[in-house]
C-alpha positions as CSV (number, residue, x, y, z in Angstrom):
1,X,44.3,112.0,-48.5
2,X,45.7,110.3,-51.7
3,X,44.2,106.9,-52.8
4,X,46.2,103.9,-53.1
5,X,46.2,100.2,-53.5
6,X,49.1,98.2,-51.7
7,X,50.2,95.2,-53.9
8,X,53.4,92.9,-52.8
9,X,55.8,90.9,-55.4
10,X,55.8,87.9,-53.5
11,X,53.6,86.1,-50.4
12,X,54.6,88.1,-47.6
13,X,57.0,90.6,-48.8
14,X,57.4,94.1,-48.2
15,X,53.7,96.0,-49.3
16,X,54.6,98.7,-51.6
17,X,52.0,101.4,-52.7
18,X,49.9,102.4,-56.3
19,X,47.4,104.8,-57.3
20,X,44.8,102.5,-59.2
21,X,43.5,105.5,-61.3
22,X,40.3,104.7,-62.3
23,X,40.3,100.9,-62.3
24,X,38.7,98.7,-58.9
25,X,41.6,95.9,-57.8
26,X,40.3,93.4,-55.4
27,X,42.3,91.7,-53.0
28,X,44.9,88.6,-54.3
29,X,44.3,90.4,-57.8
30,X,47.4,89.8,-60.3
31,X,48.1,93.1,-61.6
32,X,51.0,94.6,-63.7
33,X,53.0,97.7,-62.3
34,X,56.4,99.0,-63.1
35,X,59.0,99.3,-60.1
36,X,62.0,101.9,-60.1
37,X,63.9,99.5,-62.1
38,X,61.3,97.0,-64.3
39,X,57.9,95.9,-64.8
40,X,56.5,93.4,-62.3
41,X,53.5,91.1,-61.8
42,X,52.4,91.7,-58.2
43,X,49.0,90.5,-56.3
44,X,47.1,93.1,-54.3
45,X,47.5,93.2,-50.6
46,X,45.1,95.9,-49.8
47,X,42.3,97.0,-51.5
48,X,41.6,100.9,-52.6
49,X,42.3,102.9,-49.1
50,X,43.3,106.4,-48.5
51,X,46.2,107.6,-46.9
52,X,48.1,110.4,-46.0
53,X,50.4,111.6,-48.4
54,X,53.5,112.5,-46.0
55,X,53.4,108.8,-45.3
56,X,54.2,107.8,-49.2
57,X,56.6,107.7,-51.1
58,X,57.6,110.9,-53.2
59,X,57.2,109.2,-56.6
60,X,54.1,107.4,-56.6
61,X,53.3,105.5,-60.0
62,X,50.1,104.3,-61.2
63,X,49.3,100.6,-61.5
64,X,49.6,99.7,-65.2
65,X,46.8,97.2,-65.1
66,X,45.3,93.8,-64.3
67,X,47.2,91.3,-65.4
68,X,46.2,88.9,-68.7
69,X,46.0,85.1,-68.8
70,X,48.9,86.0,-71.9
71,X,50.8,87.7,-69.0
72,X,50.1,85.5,-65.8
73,X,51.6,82.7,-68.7
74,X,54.8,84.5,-69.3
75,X,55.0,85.3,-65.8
76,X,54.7,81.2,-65.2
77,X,57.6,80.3,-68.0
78,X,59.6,83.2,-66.1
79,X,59.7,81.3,-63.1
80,X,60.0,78.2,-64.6
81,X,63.5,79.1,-66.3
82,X,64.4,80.8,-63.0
83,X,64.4,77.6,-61.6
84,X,66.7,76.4,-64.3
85,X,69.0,79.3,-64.0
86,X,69.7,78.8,-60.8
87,X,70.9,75.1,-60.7
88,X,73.0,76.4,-63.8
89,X,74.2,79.5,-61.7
90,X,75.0,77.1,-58.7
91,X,77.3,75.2,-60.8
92,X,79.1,78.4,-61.8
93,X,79.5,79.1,-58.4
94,X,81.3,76.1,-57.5
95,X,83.8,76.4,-60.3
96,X,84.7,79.5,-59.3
97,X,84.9,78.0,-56.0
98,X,83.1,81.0,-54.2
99,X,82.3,81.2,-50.8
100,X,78.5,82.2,-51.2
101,X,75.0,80.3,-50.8
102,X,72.4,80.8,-53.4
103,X,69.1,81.0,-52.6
104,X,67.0,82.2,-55.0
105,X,66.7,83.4,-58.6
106,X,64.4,85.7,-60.5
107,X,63.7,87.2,-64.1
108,X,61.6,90.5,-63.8
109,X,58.4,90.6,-65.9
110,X,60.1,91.5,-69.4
111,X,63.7,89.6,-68.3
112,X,65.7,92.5,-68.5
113,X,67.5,91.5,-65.9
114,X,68.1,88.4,-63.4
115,X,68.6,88.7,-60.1
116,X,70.5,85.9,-58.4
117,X,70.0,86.3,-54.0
118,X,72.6,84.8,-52.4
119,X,74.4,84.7,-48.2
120,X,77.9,84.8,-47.3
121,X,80.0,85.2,-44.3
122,X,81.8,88.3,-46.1
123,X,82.6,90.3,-49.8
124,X,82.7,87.9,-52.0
125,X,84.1,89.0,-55.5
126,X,81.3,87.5,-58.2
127,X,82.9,89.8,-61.3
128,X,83.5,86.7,-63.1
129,X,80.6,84.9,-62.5
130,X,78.7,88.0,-63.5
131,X,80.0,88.0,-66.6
132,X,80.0,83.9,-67.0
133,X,75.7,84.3,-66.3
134,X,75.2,87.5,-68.8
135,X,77.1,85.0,-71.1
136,X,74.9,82.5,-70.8
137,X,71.6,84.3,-70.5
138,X,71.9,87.2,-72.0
139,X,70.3,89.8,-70.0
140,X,71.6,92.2,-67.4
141,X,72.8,90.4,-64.1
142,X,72.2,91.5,-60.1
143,X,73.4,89.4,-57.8
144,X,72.4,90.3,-54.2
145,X,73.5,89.8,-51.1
146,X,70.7,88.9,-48.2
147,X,71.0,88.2,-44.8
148,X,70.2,85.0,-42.6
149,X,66.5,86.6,-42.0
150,X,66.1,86.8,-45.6
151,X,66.8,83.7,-46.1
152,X,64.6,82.1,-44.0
153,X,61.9,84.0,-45.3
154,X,62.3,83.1,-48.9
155,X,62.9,79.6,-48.4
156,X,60.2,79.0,-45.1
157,X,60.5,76.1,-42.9
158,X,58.2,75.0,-39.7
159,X,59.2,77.0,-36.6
160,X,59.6,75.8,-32.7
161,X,55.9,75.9,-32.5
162,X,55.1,73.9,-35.4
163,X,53.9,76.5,-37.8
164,X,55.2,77.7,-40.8
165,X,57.5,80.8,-40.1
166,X,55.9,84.2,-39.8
167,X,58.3,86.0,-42.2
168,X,57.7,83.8,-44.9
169,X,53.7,83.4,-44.3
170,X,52.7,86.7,-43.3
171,X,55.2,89.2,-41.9
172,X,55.6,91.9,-44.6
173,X,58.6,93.7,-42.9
174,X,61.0,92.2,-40.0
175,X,60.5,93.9,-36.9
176,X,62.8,94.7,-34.1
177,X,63.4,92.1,-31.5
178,X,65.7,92.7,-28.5
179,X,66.8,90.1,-25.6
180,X,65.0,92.0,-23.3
181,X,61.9,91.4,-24.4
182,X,62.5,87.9,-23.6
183,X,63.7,88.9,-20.2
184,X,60.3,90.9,-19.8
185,X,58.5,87.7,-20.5
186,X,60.5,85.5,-18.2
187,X,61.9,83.0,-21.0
188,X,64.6,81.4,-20.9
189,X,67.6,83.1,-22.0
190,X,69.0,79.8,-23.6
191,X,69.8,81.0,-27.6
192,X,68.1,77.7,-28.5
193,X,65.2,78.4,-26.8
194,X,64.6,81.9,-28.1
195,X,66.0,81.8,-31.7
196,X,64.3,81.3,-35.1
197,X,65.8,79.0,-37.9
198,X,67.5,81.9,-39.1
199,X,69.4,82.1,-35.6
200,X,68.5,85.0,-34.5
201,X,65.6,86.4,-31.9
202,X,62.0,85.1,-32.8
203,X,60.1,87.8,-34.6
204,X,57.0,86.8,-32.1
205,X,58.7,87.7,-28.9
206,X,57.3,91.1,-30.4
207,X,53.9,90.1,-30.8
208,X,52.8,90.5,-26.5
209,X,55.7,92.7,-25.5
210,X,53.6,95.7,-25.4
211,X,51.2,93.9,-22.9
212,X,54.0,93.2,-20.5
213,X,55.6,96.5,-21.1
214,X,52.2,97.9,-19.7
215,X,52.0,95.4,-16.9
216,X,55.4,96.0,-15.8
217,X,54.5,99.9,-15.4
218,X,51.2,99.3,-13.6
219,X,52.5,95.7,-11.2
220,X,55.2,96.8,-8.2
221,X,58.7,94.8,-8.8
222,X,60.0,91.9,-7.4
223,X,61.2,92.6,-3.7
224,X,59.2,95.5,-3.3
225,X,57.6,95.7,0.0
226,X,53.3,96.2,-0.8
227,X,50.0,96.2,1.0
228,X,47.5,93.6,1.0
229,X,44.1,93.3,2.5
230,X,45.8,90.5,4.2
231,X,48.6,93.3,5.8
232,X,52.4,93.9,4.3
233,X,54.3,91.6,2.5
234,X,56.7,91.1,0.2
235,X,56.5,90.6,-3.6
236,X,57.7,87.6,-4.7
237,X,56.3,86.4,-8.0
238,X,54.2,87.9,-11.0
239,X,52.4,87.0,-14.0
240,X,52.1,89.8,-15.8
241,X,50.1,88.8,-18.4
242,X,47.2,87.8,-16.1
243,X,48.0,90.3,-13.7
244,X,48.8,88.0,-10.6
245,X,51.3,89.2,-7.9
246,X,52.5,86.6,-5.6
247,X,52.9,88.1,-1.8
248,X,54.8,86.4,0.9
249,X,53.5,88.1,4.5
250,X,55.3,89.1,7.4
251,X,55.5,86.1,9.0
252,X,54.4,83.1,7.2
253,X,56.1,80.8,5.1
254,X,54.1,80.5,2.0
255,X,53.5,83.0,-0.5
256,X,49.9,84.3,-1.5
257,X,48.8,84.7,-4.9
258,X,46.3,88.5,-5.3
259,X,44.8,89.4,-8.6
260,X,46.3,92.8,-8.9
261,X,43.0,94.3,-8.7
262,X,42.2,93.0,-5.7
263,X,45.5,94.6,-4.4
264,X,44.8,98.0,-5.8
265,X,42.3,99.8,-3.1
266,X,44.4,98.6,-0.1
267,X,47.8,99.3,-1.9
268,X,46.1,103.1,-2.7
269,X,45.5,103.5,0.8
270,X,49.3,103.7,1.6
271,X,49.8,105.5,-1.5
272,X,51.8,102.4,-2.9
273,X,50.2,102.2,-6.6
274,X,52.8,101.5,-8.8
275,X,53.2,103.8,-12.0
């Protein structure tokens, strides 16, 4: 087991892992560490923990230390001019009349670079502008392209429930989301029902899919002829989440709703117990 401290760059990003050597780092401490490409102010997401050293990186560099009030200061003036470089940078875009939507701009800890995140519908040649903004401030220039998720996590926004997103509040990584787990839930298929401000699936049709995909192994399908302590009938309904079948019987008109648990012994009895 290998001790490390997990520290992000920015609220809910990606969680990326340190060896604190012999210093303690509590959590939301401002620490300096040094990335592949630059130094970087970060905050501690987790505290000291051990973990398994086939599930880290193969290079795994030490945390540098705690961050000054010297350093948080720079840090402060960095983002400031960010700010100012990218209304500059916008205006370059536009006279090079570029099809691409900047979203955010950055200095690393000792500016050795900016790095200007931006969306487009396709390749977008920036080789002028590149060299316009290394022109103008004088340091090494990235521009990066993000997608529509990205986006929505860097800049937030309220979501259909009326929270702020979960990518930009407290997801650390995007997670899969298919259209069948909304299918498994019984939502509406309408894309306005089930998209995100970034337009794509909601990251929380993840967060119960698990619970259905276990329900839906356990509860007989729809159609499928069961037995109830009532006699046989046929299964019309279900809530899988509570575990509710609803049953019409031979003969009668109006369905009857069984907590699957009542169902169980006299659905065993016929050798009917699904999954």
């Amino acid at each position: 087991m290998v001790e490390v401290v997990g520290v992000r760059y920015r609220e809910a990003g990606h969680i990326y892992y340190f060896t604190p050597g012999k210093s303690e780092y509590a959590y939301n401490d401002k620490v300096l560490v040094e990335s592949q490409q630059a130094k970087q102010i970060a905050t501690v997401a987790i505290p000291k923990k051990e973990i398994q050293p086939e599930d880290l990186p193969d290079e795994l560099k030490p945390i540098l230390h705690k961050a000054s009030a010297q350093e948080l200061n720079k840090e402060a003036q960095n983002i400031a001019d960010a700010k100012d470089a990218f209304k500059i940078a916008k205006e370059k875009i536009r006279l090079h009349e570029l099809e691409m939507k900047l979203i955010r701009a950055e200095y690393t800890f000792d500016r050795s670079k900016m790095i200007f995140y931006f969306t487009a519908d396709g390749r977008v040649d920036f080789r002028e502008l590149v060299k316009d903004l290394a022109g103008i401030f004088r340091t090494r220039i990235e521009l990066r392209q993000i997608g529509v998720r990205d986006e929505a996590k860097i800049l937030g926004g309220i979501g259909p429930c009326g929270r702020q997103l979960c990518c930009s509040t407290f997801l650390g990584d995007f997670i899969p989301v298919s259209i069948k787990m909304a299918k498994d839930q019984g939502l509406s298929l309408n894309p306005a029902k089930i998209s995100g401000l970034c337009g794509r699936l909601m990251c929380c049709l993840k967060y119960e899919n698990d619970e259905y995909e276990q329900a839906k192994k356990e509860l007989p399908d729809y159609g499928k002829e069961i037995a109830t302590p009532d006699g046989k009938g046929r299964v019309v309904g279900l809530n899988l989440l509570s575990r509710v079948i609803k049953v019409r019987l031979a003969g009668k008109e109006t369905p009857i709703e069984y907590d699957y648990e009542e169902l169980k012994e006299a659905m065993a009895e016929v050798g009917e117990i699904h999954g």
